[in-house]
Biopython code that builds the backbone (N, CA, C, O; Angstrom):
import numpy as np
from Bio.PDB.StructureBuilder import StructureBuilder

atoms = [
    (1, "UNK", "N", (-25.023, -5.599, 4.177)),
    (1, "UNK", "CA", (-25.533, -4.437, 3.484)),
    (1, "UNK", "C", (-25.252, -4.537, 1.973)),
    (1, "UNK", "O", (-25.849, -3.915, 1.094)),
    (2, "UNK", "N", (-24.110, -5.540, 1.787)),
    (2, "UNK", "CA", (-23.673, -5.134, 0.155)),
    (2, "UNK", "C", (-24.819, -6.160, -0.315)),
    (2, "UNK", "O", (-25.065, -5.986, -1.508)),
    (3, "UNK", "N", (-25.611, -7.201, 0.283)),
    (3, "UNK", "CA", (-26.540, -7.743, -0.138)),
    (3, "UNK", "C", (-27.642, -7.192, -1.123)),
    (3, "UNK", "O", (-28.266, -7.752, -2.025)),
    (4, "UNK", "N", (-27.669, -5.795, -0.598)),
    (4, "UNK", "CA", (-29.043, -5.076, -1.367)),
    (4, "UNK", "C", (-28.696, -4.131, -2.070)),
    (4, "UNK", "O", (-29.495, -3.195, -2.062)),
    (5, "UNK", "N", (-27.225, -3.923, -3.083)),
    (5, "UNK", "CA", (-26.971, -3.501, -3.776)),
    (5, "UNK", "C", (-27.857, -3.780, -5.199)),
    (5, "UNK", "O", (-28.261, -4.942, -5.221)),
    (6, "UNK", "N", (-28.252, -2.998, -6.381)),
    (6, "UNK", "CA", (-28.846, -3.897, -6.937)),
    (6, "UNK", "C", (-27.876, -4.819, -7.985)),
    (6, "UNK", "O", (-26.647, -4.758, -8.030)),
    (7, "UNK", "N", (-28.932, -5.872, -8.991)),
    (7, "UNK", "CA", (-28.082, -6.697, -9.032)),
    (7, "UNK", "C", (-27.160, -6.391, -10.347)),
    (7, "UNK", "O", (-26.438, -7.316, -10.717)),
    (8, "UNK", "N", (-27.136, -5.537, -10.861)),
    (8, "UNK", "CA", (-26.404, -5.298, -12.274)),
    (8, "UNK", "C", (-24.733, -5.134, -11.543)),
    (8, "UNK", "O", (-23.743, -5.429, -12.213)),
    (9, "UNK", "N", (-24.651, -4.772, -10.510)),
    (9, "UNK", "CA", (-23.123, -4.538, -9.558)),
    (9, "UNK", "C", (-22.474, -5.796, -9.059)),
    (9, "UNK", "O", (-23.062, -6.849, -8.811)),
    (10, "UNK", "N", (-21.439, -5.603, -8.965)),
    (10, "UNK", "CA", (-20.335, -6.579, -7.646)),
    (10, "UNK", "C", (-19.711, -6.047, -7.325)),
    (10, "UNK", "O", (-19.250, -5.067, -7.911)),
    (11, "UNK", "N", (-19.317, -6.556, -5.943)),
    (11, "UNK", "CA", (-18.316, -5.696, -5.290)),
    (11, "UNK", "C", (-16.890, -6.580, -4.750)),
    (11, "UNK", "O", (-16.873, -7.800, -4.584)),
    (12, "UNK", "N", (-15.795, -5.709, -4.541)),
    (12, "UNK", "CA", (-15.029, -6.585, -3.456)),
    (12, "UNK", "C", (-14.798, -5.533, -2.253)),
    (12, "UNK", "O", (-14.644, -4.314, -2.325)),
    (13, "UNK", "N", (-14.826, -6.537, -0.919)),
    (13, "UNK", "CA", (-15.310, -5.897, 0.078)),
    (13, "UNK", "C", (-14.124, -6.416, 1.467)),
    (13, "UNK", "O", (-13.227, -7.258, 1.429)),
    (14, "UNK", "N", (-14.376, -5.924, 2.094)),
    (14, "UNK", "CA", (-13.179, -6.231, 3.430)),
    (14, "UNK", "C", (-13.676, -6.027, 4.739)),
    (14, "UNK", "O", (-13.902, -4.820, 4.826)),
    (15, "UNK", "N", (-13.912, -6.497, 5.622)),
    (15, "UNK", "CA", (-14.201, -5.708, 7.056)),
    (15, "UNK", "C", (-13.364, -5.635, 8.146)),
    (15, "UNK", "O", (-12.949, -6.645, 8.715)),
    (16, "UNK", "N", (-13.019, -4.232, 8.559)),
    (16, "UNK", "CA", (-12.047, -3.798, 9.586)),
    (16, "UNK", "C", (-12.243, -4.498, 10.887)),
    (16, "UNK", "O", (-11.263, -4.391, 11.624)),
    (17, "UNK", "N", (-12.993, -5.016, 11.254)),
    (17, "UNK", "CA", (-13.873, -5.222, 12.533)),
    (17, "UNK", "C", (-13.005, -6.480, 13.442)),
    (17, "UNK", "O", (-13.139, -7.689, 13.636)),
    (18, "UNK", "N", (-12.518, -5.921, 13.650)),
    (18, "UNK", "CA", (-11.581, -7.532, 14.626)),
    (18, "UNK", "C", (-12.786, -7.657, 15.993)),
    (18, "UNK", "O", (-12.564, -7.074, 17.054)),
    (19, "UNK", "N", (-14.251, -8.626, 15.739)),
    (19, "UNK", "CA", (-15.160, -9.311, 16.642)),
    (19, "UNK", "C", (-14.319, -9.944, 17.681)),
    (19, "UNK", "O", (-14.778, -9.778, 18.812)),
    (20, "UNK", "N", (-13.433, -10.492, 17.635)),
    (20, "UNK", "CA", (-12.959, -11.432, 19.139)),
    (20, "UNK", "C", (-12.420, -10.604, 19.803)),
    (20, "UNK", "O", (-11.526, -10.987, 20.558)),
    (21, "UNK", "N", (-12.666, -9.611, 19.770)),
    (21, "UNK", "CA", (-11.870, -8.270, 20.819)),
    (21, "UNK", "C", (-13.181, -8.494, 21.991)),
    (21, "UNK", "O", (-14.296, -8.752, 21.538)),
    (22, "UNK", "N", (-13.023, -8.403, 23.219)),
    (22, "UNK", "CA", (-14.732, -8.445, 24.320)),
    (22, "UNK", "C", (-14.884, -7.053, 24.297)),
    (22, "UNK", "O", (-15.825, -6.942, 25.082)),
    (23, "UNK", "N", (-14.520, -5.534, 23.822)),
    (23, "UNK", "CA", (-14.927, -4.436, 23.754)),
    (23, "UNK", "C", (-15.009, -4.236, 22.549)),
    (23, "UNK", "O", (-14.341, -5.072, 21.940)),
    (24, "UNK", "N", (-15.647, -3.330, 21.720)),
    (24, "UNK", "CA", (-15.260, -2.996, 20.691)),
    (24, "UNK", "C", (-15.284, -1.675, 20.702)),
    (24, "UNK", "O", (-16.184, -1.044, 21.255)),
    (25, "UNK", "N", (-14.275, -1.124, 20.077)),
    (25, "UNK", "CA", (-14.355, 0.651, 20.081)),
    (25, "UNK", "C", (-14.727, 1.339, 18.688)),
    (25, "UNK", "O", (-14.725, 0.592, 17.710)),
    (26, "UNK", "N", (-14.994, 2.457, 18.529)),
    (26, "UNK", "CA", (-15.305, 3.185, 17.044)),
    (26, "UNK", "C", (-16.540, 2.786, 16.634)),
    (26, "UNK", "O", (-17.503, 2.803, 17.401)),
    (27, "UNK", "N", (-16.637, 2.277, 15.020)),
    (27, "UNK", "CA", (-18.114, 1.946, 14.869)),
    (27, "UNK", "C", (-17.593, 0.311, 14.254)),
    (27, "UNK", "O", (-16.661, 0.017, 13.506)),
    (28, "UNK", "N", (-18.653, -0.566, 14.941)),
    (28, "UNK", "CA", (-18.347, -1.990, 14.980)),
    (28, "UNK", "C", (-18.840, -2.359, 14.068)),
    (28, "UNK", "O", (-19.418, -3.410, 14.344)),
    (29, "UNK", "N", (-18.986, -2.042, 12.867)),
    (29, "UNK", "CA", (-19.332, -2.861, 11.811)),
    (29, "UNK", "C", (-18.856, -2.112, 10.300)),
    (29, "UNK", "O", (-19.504, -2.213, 9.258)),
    (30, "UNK", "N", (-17.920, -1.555, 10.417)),
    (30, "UNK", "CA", (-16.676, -0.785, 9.424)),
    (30, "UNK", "C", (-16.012, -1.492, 8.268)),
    (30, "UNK", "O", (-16.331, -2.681, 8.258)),
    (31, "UNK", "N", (-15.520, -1.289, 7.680)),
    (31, "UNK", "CA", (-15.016, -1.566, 6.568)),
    (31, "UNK", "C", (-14.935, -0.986, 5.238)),
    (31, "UNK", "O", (-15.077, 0.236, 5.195)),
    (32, "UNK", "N", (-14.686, -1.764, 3.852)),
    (32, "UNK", "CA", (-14.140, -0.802, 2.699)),
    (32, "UNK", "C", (-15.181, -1.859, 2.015)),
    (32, "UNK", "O", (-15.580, -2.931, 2.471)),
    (33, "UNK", "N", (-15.548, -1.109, 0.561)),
    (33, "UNK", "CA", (-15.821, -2.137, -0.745)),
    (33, "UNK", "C", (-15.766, -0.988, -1.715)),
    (33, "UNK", "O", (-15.823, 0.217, -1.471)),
    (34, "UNK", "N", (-15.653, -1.565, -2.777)),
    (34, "UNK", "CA", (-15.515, -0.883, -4.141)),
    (34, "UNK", "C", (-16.855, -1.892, -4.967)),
    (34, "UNK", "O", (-17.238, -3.062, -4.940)),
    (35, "UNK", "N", (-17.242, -0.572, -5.685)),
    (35, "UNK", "CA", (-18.480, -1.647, -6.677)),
    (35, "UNK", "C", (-18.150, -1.402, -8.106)),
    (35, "UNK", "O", (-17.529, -0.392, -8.439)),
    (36, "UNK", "N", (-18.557, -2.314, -8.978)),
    (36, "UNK", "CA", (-18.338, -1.994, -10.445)),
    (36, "UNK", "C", (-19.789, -2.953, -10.866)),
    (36, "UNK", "O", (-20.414, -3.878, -10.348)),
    (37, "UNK", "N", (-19.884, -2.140, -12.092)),
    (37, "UNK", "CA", (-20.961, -2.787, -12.833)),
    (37, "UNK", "C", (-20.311, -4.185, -13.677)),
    (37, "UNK", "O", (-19.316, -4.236, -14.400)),
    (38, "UNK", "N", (-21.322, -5.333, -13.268)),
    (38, "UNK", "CA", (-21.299, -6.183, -13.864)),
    (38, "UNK", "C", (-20.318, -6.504, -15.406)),
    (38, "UNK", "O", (-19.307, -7.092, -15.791)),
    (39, "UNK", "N", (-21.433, -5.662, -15.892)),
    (39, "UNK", "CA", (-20.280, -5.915, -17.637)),
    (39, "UNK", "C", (-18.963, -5.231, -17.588)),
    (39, "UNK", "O", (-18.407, -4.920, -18.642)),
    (40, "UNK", "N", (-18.360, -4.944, -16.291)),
    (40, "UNK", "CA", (-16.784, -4.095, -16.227)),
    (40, "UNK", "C", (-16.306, -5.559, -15.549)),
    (40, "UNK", "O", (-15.096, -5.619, -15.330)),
    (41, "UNK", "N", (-17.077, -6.724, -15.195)),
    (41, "UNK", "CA", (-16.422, -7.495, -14.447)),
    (41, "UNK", "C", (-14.952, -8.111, -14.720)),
    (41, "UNK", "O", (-13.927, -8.133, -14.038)),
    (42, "UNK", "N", (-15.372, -8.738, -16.362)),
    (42, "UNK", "CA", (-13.835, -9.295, -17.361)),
    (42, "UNK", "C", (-12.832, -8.326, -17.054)),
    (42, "UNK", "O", (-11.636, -8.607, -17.138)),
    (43, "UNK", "N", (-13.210, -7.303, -16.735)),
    (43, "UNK", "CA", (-11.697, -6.237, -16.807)),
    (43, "UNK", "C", (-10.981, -5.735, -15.373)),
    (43, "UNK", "O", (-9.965, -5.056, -15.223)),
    (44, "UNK", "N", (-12.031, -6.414, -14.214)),
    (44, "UNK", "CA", (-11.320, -5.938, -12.568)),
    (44, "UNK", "C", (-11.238, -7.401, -11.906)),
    (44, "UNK", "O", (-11.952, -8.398, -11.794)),
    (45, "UNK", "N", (-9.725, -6.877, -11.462)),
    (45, "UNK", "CA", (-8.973, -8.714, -10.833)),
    (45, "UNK", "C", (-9.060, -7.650, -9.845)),
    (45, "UNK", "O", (-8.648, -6.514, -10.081)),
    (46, "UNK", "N", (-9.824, -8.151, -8.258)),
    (46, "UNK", "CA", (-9.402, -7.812, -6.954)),
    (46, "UNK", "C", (-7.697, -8.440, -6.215)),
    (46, "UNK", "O", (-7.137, -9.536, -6.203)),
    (47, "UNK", "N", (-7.404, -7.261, -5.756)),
    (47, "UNK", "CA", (-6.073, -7.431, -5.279)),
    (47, "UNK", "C", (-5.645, -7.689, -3.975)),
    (47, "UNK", "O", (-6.069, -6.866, -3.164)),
    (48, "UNK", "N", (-4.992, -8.508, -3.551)),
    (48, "UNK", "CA", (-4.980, -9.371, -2.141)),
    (48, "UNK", "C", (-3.596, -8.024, -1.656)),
    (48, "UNK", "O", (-2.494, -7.629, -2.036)),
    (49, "UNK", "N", (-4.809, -7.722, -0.402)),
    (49, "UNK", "CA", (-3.393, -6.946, 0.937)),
    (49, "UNK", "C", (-3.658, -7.607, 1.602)),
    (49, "UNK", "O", (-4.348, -8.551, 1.215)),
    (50, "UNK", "N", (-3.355, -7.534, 2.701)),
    (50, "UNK", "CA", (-2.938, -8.266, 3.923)),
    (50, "UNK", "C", (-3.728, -6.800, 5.144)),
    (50, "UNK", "O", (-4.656, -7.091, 5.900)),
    (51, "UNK", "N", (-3.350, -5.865, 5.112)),
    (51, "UNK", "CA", (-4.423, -5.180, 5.691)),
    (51, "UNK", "C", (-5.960, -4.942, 5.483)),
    (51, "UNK", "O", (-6.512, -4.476, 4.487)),
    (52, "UNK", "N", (-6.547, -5.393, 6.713)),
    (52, "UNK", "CA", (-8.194, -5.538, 6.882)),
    (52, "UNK", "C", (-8.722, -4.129, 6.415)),
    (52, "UNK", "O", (-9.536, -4.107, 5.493)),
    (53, "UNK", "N", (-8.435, -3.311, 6.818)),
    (53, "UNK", "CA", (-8.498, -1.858, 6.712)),
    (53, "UNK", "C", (-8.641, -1.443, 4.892)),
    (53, "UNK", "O", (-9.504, -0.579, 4.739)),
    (54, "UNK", "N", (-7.993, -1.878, 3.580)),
    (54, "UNK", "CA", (-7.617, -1.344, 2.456)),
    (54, "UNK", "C", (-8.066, -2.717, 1.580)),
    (54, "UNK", "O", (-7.903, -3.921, 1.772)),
    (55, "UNK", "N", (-8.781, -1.840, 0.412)),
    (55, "UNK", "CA", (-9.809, -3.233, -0.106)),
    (55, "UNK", "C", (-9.176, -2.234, -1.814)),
    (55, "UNK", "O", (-9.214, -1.041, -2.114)),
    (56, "UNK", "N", (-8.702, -3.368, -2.486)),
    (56, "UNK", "CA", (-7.893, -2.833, -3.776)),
    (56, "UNK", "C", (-9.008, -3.369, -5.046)),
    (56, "UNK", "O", (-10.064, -3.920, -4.734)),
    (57, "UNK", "N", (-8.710, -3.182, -6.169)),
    (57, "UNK", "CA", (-9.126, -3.702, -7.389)),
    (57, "UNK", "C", (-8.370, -2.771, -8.558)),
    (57, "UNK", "O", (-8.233, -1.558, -8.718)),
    (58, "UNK", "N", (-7.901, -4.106, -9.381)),
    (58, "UNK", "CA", (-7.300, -3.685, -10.524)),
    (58, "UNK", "C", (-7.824, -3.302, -11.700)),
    (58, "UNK", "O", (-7.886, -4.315, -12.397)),
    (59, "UNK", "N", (-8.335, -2.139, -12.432)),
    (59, "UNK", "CA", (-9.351, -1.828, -13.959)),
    (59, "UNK", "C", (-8.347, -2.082, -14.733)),
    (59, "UNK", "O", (-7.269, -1.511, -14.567)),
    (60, "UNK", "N", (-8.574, -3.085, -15.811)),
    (60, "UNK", "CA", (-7.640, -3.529, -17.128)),
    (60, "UNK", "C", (-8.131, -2.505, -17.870)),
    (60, "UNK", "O", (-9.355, -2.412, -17.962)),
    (61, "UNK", "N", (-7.200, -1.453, -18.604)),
    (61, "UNK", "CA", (-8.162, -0.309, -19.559)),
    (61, "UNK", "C", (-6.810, -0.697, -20.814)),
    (61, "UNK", "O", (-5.828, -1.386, -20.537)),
    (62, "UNK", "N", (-7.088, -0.037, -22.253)),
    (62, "UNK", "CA", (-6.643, -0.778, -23.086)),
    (62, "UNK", "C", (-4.812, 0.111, -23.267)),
    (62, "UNK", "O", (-3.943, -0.128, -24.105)),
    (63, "UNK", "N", (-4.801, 1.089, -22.162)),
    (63, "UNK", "CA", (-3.754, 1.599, -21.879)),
    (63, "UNK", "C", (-2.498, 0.840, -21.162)),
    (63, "UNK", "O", (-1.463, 0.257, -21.485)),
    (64, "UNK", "N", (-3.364, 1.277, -19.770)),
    (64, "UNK", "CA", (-2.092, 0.859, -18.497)),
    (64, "UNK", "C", (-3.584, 0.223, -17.564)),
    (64, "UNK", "O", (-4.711, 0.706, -17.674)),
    (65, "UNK", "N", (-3.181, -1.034, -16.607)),
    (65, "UNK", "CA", (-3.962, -1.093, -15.770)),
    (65, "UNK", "C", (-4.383, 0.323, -14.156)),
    (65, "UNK", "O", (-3.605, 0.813, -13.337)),
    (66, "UNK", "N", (-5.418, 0.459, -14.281)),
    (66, "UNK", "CA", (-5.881, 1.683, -12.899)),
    (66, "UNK", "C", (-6.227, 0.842, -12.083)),
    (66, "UNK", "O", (-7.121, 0.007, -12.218)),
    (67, "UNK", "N", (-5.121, 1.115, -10.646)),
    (67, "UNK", "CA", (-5.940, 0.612, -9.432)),
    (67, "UNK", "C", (-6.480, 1.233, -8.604)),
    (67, "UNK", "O", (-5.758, 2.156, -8.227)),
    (68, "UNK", "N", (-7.665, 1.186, -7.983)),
    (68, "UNK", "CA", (-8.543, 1.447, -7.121)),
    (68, "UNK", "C", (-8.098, 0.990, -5.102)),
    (68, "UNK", "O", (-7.993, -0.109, -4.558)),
    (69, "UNK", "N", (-8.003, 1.910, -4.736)),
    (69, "UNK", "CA", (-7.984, 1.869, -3.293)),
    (69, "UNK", "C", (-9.002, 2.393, -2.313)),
    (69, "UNK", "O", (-8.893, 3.619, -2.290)),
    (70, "UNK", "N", (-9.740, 2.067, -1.673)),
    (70, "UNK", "CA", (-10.281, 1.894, -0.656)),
    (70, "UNK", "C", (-9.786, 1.792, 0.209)),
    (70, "UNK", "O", (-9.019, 0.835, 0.318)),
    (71, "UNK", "N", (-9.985, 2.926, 1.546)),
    (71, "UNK", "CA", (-8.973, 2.913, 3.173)),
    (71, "UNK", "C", (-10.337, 3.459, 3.743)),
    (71, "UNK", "O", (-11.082, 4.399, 3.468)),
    (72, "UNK", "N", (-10.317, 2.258, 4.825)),
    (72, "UNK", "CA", (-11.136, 2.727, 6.149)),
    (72, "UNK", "C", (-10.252, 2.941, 7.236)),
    (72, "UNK", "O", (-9.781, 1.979, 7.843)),
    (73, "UNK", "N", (-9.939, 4.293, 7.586)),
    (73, "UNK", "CA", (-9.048, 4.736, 8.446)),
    (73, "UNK", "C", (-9.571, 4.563, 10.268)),
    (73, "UNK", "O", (-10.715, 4.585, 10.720)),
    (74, "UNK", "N", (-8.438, 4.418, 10.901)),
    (74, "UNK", "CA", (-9.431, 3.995, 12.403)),
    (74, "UNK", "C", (-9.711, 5.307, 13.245)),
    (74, "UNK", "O", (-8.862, 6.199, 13.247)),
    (75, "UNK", "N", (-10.368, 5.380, 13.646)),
    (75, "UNK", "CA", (-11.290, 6.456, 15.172)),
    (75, "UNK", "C", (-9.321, 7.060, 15.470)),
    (75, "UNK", "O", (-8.215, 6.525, 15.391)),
    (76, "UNK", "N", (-9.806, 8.274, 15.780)),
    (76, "UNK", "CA", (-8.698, 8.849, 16.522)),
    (76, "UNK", "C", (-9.176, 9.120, 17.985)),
    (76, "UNK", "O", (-9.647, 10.145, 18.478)),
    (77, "UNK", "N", (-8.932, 7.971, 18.497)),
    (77, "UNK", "CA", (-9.074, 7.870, 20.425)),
    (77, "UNK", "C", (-8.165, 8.297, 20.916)),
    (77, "UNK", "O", (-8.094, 7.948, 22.095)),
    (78, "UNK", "N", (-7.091, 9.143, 20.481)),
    (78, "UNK", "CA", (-6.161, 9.845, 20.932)),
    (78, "UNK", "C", (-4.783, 9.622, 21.653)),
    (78, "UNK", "O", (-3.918, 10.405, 22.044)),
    (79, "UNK", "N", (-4.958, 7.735, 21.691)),
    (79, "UNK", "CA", (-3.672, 6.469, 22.332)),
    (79, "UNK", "C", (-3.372, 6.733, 21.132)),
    (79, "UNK", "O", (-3.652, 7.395, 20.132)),
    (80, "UNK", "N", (-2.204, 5.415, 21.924)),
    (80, "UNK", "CA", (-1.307, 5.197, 20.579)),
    (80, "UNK", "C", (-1.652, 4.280, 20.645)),
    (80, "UNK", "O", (-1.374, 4.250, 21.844)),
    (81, "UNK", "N", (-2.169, 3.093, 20.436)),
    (81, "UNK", "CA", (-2.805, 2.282, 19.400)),
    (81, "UNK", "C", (-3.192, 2.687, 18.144)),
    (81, "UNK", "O", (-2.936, 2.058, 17.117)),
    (82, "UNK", "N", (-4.181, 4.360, 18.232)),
    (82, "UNK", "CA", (-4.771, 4.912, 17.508)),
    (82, "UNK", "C", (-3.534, 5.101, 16.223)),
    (82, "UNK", "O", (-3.764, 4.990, 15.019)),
    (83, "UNK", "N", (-2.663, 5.303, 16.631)),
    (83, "UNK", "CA", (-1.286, 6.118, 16.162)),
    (83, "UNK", "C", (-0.783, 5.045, 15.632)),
    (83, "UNK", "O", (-0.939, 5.280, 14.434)),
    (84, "UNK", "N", (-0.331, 4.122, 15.699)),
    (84, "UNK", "CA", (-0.126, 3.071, 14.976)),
    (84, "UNK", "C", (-0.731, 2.497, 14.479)),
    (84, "UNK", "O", (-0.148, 1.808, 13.642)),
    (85, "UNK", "N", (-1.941, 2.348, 14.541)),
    (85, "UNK", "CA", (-2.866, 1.717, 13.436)),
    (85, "UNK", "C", (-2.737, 2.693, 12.307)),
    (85, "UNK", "O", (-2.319, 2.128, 11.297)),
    (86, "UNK", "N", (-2.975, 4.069, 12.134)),
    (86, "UNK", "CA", (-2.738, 5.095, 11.750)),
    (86, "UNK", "C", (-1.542, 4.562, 10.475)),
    (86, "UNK", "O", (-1.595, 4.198, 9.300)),
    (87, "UNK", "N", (-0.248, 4.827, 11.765)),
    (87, "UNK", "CA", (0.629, 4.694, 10.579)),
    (87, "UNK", "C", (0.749, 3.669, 9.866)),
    (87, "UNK", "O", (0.885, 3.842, 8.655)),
    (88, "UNK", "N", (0.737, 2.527, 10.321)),
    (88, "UNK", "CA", (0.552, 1.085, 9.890)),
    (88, "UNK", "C", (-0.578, 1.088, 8.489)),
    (88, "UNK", "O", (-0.313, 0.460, 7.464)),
    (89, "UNK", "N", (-1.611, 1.747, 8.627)),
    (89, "UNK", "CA", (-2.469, 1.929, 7.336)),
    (89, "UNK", "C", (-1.831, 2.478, 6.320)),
    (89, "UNK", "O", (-1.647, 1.911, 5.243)),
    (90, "UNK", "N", (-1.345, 3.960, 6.697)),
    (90, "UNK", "CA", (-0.628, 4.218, 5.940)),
    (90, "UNK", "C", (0.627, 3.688, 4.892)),
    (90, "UNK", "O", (0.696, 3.722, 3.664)),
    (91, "UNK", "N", (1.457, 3.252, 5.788)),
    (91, "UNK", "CA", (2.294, 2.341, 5.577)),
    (91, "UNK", "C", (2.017, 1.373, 4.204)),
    (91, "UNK", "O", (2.792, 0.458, 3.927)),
]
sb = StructureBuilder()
sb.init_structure("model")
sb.init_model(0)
sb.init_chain("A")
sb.init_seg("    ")
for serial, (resi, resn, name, xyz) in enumerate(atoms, 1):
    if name == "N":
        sb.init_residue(resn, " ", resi, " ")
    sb.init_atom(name, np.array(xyz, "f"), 0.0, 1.0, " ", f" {name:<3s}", serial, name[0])
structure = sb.get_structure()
């Protein structure tokens, strides 16, 4: 989908979607992105987490750097899986 953004944008993007699961629950094709216009590019370094779920980027402004967060939070199926993914995002 971020394909047909138009082209003056980029994005950085993440997808929640763990495919090698044989069920999938919630909505199977989920995830985060943040977009910025092109000529803001020199000034945003994307930032490496380790959670699939939270998609970061750093704005260099001539102050303090602003970071940007993005959270795709999971389905509340009412387990605790749900509940720990939960807090674990949080986290």
């Amino acid at each position: 989908m971020l394909a047909t953004i138009p082209s003056e944008f980029l994005s950085a993007a993440k997808s929640s979607v763990n495919i090698s699961n044989d069920i999938l629950r919630g909505r199977p094709y989920g995830g985060t992105a943040i977009l910025y216009r092109k000529d803001l590019a020199f000034n945003i370094t994307p930032v490496d987490c380790s959670d699939p779920r939270v998609c970061t980027v750093s704005l260099k402004t001539e102050f303090d750097p602003v970071l940007f967060i993005c959270v795709y939070m999971s389905a509340d199926t009412g387990d605790a899986e749900c509940i720990e993914n939960y807090i674990a995002t949080i986290a």
